[in-house]
N, C-alpha and C positions, 0 to 999 in steps of 0.2 A: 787908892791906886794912883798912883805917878802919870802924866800924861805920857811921858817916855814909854811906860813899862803899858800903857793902853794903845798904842800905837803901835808896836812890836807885837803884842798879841793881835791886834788888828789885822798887822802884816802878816803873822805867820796866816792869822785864820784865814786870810785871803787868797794864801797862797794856794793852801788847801782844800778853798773849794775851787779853784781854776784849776789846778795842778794835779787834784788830787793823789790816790796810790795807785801806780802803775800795775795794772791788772795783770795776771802771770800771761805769759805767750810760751808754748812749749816750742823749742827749735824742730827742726825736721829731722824725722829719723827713719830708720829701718827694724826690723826684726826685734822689735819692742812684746811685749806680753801686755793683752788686757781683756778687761771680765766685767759682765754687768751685773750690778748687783742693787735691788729694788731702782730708783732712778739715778742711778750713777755709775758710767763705765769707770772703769779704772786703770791705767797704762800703767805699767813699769819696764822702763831699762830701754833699750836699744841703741842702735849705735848712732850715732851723731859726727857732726863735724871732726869731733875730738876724737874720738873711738866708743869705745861700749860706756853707757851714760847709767849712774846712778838713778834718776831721773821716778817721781812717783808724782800723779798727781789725776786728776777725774775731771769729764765731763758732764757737767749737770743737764740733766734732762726733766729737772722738774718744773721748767715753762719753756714756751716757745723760743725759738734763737733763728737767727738768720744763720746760712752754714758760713759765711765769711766773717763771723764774729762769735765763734761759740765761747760761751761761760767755762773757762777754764780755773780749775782750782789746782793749790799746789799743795801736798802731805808731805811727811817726814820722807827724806830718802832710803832708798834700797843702801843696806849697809854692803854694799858692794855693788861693781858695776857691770851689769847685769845685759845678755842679750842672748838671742835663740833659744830662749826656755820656753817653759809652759806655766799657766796657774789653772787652777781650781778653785771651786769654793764650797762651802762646806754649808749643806742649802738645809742644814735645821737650823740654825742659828743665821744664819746668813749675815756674819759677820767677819768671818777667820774668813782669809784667804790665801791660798798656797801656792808658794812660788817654786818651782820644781827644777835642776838640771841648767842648762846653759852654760855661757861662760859666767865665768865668774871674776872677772878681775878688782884689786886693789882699787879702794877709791880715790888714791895718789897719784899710780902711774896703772898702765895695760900693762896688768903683768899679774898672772894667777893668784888667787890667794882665797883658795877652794878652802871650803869649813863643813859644808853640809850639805846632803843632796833634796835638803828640801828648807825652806824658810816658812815660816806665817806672819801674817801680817793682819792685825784687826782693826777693822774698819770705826769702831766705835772708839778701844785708847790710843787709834794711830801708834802702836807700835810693833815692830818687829822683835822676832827671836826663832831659836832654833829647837824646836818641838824634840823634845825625848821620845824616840822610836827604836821598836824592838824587833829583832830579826834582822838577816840581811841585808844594806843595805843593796840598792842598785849599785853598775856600773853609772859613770860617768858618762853625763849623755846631752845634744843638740837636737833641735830636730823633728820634735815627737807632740804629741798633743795628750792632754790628762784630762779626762772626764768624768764629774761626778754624777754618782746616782744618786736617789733620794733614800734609800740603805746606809749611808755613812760609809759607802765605797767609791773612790778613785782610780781608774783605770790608766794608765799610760802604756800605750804599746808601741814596741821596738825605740825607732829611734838609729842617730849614728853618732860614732865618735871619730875625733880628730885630734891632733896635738894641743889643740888649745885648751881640751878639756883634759889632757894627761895620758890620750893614746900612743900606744906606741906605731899601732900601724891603724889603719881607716876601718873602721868596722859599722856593719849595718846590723842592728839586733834583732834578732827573733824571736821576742819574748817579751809578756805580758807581766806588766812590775801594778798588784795592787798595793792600796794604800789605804791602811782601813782608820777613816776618822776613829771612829769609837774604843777602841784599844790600843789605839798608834802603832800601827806593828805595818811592816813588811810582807809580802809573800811576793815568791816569781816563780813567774810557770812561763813550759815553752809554748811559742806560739807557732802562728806560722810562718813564711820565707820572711825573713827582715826587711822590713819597709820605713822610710823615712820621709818627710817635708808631704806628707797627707793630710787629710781633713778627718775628720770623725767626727760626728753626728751623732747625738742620743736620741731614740724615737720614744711614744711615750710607753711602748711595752718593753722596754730594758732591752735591744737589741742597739748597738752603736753599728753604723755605719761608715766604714774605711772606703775613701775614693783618691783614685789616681796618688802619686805619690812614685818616690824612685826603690827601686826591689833588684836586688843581686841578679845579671846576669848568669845564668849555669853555677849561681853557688859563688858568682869572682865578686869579692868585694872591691877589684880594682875597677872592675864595670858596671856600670844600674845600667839597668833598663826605666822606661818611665813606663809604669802601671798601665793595663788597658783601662780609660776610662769606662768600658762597655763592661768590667769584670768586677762586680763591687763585694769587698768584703766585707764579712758579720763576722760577729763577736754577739751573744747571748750573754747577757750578764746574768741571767735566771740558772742558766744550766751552765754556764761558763764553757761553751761549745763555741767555735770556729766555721764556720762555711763560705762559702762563694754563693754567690748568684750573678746572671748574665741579666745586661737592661740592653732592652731591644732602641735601638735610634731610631728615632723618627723627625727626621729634620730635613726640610732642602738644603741644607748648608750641610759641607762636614764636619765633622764634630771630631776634632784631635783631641790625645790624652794629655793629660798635663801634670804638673807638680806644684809643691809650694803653693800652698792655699789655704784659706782659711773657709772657717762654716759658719753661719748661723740656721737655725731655727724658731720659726713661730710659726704662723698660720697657713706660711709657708716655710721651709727652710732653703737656706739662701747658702751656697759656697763659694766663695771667691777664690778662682784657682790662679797663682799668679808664677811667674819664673824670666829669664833674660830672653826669650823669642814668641814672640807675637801669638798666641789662639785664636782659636775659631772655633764659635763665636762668644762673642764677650757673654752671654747670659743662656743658661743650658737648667729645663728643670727636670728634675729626678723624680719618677712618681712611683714611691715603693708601695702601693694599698694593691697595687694588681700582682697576679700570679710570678709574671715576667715584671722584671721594673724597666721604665720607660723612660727614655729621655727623650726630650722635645727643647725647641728653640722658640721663647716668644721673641715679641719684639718690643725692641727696648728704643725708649723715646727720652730724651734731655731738653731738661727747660735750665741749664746753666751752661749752653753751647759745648764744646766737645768734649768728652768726658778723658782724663790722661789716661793714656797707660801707664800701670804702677805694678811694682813689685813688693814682695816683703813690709805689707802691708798688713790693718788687723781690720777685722769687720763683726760687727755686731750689731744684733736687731733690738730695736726696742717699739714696740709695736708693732705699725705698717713698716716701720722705717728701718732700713740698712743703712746701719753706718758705720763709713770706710773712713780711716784714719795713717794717715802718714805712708812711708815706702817709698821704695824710690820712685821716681819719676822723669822720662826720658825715653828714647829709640835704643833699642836693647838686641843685638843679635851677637850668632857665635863668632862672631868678626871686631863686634863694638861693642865695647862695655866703658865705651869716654862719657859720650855725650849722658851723662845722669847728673841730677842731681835729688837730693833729702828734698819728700816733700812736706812741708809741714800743716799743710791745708787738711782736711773732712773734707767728704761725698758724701751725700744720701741718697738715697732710692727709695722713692715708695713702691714697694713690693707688690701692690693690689695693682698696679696698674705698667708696673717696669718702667717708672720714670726717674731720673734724676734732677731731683730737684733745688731751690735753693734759699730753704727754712723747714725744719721741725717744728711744725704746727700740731701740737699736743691734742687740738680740737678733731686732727683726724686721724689720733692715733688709737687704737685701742685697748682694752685692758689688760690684752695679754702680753706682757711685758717678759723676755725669757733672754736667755744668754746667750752668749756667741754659740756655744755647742752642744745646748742640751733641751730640753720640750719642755714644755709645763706637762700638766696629768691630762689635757688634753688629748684626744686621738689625732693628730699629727700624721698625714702618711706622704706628705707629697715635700721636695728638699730642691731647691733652687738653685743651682750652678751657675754662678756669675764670672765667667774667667773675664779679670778685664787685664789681665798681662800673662798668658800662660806661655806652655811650650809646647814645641812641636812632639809628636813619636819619635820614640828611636832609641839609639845606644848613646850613651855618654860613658867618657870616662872621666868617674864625678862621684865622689863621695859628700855627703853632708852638703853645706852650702854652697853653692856656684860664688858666691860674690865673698864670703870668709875664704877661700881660698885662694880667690884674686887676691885678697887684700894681705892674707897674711905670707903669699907666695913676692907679694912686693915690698913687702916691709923686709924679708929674707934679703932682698937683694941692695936696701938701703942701712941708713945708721940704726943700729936698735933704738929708736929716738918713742917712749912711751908715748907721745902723742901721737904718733903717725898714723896708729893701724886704722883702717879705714879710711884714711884723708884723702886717697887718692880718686877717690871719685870726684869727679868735677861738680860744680854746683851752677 
């Protein structure tokens, strides 16, 4: 070897260990999908700077992390650009996982380019495709959350649609679309009044839990109402039966209903209810093991000083620990929808103690390791309400997303220019 050519490798190799490869950083987004699956969440899609983001990639949770430094990894992209869907996963193999509805735009420009109402993606050949499914498909839909059981059955119920998904007028559905792994097939049945941007909860006796969320005023799909938080609906997945139940409050504080939220479950399970006007109060728990279910208000304590208000956020438990990932972030009222910006940071919470903290310390986490929306085989009865951006009660005239409609009601008024849609939130 040449001294030139020993000197040049020198340089390079030098380079590369000062320099080395730039570790992935995911930007900041909104209304993204993601799912825990043994130690690694998984996000796909949401909207971004640019508009709705291809965007695939996991947070490892197989060693400790500070929260201002997490181990991000980057996977093959969502072959379209993806945002307000839902996934699932498919918990005998616990490797496929399914990406349901949303938008769906070209990965060129914002601009539809719908193929399927459902995608899989395998965690093992990192690759995507379009599963052969038999029967009806669904309507086109935002909005909705999809639940698996440990049957080889997926639930998604209602949901709304809007122009972006190919409606012609606003629609809120009433009806339960399964999705059965094990023969790929379709079935829809009706449900009950059409509910959309809710939580759902699997307990571990096959009962999901529907909380708050926006529901047809009188039948108008020009007006939601926002769900009473006190009026929680079931779903039976055993007997495939419908019900209501009333949870009694029990809080010194009042406790508003809200929208736009996500769930998790473990030891406790935990919902993060979020929307554009402030709730009260940030953390609400749901104890369904008694006759009447009960909501109560702990208190919730930060050891990373004040925790943001966020919206359009995802949350997912992995042991003790809830963790909130992205959404917007900013002062949000029916007046101001400027001052936001993407945020691209995690939150944790240790849930045994309602703190937020700032490290995933694996040493106090425990074994039970479960996903954003569904139990282990555990008996599980009690579900944690975390609104840290919710909404007030009351009437809107508001279908599907508050902030897609800001966005695509401003893009109407500007150049059709494909990078815009969503730009206009400030950062």
């Amino acid at each position: 070897m040449s001294y030139t050519t020993f000197y040049l490798c020198l340089i390079f190799g030098l380079g590369y260990i000062f320099f080395g490869v730039e570790p992935y950083v995911p930007v900041g987004r909104i209304s993204h999908s993601s799912i825990l699956i043994g130690n690694k969440i998984y996000y796909f899609g949401g909207i971004t700077d640019v508009g709705a983001s291809d965007d695939a990639f996991y947070l490892d949770l197989s060693q400790s992390f500070d929260v201002v430094n997490p181990p991000w990894t980057q996977i093959p992209n969502i072959p379209f650009r993806s945002s307000w869907a839902s996934v699932a996963s498919d918990n005998s193999n616990n490797a496929d996982i399914y990406l349901f509805g949303g938008i769906m735009f070209d990965v060129n420009v914002q601009k539809d380019s719908f193929k399927s109402f459902v995608y899989k993606f395998n965690i093992n050949s990192l690759s995507w495709n379009i599963p052969t499914v038999s029967g009806t498909a669904p309507s086109r839909r935002i909005e909705m959350k999809a639940i698996s059981d440990n049957s080889g059955k997926i639930y998604i119920f209602g949901g709304a649609a809007n122009s972006l998904v190919g409606a012609q007028t606003r629609t809120l559905f009433s009806d339960m679309i399964t999705f059965d792994i094990t023969d790929s097939s379709w079935s829809i049945n009706t449900a009950v009044n059409g509910r959309a941007t809710y939580s759902a909860t699997l307990l571990s006796n096959g009962i999901i839990v529907y909380v708050g969320g926006l529901e047809p005023f009188n039948g108008n799909n020009d007006v939601v109402l926002i769900a009473d938080i006190s009026k929680i609906l079931l779903f039976d997945t055993n007997s495939l039966t419908w019900s209501t139940k009333s949870a009694i409050i029990k809080a010194s504080v009042l406790v508003e209903s809200r929208h736009a939220h996500s769930a998790v479950l473990g030891t406790r399970s935990t919902v993060n209810d979020v929307d554009f006007n402030q709730a009260s109060p940030d953390v609400l728990v749901l104890d369904t093991k008694k006759d009447l279910f009960e909501i109560t208000a702990p208190n919730v304590s930060t050891n990373i000083g004040k925790f943001p208000t966020l919206t359009a956020h995802t949350a997912n438990l992995y042991g003790n620990y809830m963790i909130v990932a992205f959404g917007i972030k900013g002062n949000i009222t029916r007046q101001n929808v400027i001052t936001l910006y993407r945020n691209e940071k995690i939150y944790v919470m240790d849930i045994r103690n309602f703190t937020w903290v700032n490290s995933l310390d694996l040493s106090q986490a425990d074994n039970n390791k479960v996903s954003d929306s569904q139990s282990s085989n555990n008996d599980k009865t009690t579900i944690i309400l975390a609104s840290v951006f919710g909404i007030l009660g009351g009437l809107l005239v508001l279908i599907g997303g508050f902030f897609v409609y800001r966005w695509i009601n401003k893009r109407k008024r500007e150049k059709d220019d494909p990078g815009f849609f969503g730009s206009n939130i400030d950062r």
